[in-house]
C-alpha positions as CSV (number, residue, x, y, z in Angstrom):
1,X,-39.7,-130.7,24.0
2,X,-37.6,-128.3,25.9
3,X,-35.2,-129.1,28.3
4,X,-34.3,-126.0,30.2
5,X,-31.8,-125.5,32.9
6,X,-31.9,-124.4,36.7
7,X,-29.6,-121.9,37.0
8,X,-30.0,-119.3,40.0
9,X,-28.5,-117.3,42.1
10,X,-29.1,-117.0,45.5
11,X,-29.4,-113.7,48.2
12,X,-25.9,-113.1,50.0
13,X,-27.5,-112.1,52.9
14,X,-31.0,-113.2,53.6
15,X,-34.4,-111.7,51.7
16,X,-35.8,-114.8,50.2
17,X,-34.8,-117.9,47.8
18,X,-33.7,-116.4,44.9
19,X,-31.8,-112.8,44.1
20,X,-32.8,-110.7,41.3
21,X,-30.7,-112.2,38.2
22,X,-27.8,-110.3,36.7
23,X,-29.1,-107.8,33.8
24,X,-29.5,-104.3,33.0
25,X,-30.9,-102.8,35.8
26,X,-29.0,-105.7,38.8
27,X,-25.4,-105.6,38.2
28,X,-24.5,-106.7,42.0
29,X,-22.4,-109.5,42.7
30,X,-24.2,-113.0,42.4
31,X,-23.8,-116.0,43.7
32,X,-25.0,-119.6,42.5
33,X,-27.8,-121.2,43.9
34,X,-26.5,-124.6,45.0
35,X,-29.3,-126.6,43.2
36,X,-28.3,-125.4,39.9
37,X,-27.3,-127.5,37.3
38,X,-23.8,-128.7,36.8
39,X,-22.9,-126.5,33.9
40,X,-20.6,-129.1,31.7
41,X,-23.3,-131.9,32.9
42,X,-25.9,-129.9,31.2
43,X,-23.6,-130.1,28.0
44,X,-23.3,-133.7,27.9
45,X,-27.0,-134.4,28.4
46,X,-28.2,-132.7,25.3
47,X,-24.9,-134.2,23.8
48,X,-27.0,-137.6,25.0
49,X,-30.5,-136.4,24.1
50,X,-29.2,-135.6,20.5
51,X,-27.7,-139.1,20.1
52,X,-30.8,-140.4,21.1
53,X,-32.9,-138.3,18.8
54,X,-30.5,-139.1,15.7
55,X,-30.4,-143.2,16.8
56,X,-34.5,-143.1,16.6
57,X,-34.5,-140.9,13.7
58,X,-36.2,-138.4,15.3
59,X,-35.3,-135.5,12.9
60,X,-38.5,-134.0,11.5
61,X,-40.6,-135.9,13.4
62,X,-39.9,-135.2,17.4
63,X,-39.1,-131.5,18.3
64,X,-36.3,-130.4,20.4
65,X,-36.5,-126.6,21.2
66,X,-32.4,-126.6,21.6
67,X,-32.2,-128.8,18.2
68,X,-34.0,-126.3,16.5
69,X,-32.7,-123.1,17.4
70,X,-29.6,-124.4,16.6
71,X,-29.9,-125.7,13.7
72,X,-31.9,-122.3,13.0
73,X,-28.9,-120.4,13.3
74,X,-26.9,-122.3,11.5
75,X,-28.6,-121.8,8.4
76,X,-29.2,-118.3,8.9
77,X,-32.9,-118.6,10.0
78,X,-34.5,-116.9,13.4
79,X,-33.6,-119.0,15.9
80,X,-36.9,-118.7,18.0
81,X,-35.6,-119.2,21.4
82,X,-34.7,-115.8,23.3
83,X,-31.4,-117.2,24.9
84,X,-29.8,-118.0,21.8
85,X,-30.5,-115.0,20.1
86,X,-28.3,-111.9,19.4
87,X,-31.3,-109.8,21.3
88,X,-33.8,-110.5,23.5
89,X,-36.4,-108.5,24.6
90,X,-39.5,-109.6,22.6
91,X,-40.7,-112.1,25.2
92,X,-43.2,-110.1,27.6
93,X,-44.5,-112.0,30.6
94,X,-48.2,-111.0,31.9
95,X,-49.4,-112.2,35.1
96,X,-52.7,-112.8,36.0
97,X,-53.6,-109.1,37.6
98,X,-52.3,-107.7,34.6
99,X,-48.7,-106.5,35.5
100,X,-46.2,-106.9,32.2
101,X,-42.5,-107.7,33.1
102,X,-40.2,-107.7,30.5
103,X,-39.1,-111.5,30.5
104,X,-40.3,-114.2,32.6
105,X,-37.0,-114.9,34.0
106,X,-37.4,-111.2,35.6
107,X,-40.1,-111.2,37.3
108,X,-39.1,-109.2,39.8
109,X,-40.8,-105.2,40.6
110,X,-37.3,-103.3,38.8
111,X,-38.3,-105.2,35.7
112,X,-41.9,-104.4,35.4
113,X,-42.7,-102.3,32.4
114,X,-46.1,-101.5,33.8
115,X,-49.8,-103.0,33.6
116,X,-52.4,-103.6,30.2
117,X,-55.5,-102.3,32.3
118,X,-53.4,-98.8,32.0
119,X,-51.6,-98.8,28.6
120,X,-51.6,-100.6,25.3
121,X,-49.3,-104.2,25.4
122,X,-47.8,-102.7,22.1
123,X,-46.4,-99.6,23.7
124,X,-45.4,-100.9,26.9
125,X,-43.5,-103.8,24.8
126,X,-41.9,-100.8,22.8
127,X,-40.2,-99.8,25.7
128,X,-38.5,-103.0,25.8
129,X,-35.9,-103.0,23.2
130,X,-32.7,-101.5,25.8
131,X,-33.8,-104.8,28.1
132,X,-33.3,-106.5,24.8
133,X,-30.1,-105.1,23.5
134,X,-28.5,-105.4,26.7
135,X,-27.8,-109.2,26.3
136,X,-25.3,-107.9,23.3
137,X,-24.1,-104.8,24.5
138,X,-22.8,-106.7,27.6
139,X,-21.6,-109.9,26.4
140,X,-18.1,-110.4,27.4
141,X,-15.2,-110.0,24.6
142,X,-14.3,-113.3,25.4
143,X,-17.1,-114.5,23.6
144,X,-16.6,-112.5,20.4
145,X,-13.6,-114.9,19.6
146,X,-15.4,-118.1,20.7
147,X,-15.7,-120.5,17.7
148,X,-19.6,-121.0,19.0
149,X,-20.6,-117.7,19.1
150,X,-22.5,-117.4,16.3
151,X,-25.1,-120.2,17.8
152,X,-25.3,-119.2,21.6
153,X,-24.5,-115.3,21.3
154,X,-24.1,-115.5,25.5
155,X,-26.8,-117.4,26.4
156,X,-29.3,-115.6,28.7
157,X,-28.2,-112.7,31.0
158,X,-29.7,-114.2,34.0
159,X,-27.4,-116.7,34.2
160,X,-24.1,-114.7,33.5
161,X,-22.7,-115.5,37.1
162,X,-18.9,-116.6,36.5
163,X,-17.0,-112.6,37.0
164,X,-14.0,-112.4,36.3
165,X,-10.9,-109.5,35.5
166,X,-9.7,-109.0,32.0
167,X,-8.2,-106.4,29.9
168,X,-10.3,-104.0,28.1
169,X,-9.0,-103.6,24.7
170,X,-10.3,-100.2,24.0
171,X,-8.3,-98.6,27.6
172,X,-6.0,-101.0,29.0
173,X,-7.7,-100.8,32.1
174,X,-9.1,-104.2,34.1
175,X,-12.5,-104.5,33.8
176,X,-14.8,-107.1,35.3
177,X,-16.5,-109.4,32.6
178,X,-19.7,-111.7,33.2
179,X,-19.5,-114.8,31.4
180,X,-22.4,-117.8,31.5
181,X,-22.5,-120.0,34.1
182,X,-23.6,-122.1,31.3
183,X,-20.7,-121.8,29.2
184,X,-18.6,-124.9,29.2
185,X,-21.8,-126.9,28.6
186,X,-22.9,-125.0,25.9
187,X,-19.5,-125.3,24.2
188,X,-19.3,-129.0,24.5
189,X,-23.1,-129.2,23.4
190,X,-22.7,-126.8,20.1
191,X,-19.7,-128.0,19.2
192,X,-20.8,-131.9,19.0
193,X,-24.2,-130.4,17.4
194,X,-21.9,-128.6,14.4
195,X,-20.1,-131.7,14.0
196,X,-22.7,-134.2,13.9
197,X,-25.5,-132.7,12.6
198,X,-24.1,-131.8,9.0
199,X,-23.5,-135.7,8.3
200,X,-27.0,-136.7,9.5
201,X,-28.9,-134.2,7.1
202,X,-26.7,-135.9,4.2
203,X,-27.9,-139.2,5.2
């Protein structure tokens, strides 16, 4: 089961329903679509989904995506779900003419990589790894001393809409950091996981 959430941002002026996400090649101010999600709500319902899932003894028997990338990096194993991962970037989306973008939360033209009736999926995909290195390059410092970093590593770029001015420790100099909308929900969400999840395997 997955339970993903909507986070988007919205066009400041005009041009459609959605703007092009944050990420490497849209670094323009954003602004949250007001249908999104409320991020610390989002937090406490997989807090209540996990509860549920340990009450019916779920574990190894009913699949939670979340549940299992988690617990995937917390034992040192791949994670298999591109927003919790220290890179992304492997995660092509085709659509049905035969375009190739390089995630499927950016379809939009500046992320096509190009089109499989022209060149080989394994080369275009190649050309992918910046797109996928980009979610660590850019993650805020703020998130290097979080105590949950090692499970979420940022969360998706997409949804990196909260900007805000720090200190860069490297010149002094204010810079302008992009952290996850998500992140107070994620927080609340990986820290009850680490805490209750440990005493259930035991059991």
């Amino acid at each position: 089961m997955q339970f993903l959430p909507v986070v988007e941002s919205i066009p400041q002026a005009g041009g459609g329903n959605v703007a092009l996400p944050p990420g490497i090649y849209s670094k323009q101010p954003h602004h949250l679509a007001p249908f999104s999600v409320p991020a610390e709500a989002y937090g406490k319902f997989l807090c209540t989904i996990l509860d549920e899932w340990t009450r019916h003894k779920d574990i190894g028997r009913k699949f939670v995506q979340v549940f299992e990338a988690t617990l995937g990096n917390m034992t040192r194993r791949p994670a298999g779900l591109c927003v919790h991962e220290a890179v992304c970037g492997h995660c092509g989306v085709i659509e049905k003419n035969g375009d190739l973008y390089r995630c499927d939360r950016y379809v939009f033209p500046e992320y096509r990589i190009g089109n499989i009736l022209d060149a080989p999926l394994h080369d275009m995909m190649q050309t992918n790894r910046r797109f996928g290195e980009y979610k660590l390059d850019s993650l805020p410092p703020v998130c290097l001393h979080c105590d949950v970093a090692d499970l979420c590593f940022g969360g998706c770029p997409k949804d990196r809409l909260n900007e805000r001015l720090a200190l860069s420790a490297e010149t002094g100099t204010a810079v302008t950091e992009s952290r996850n909308y998500l992140c107070p929900g994620y927080r609340l969400f990986f820290r009850y996981f680490r805490q209750r999840i440990p005493k259930l395997i035991k059991q």
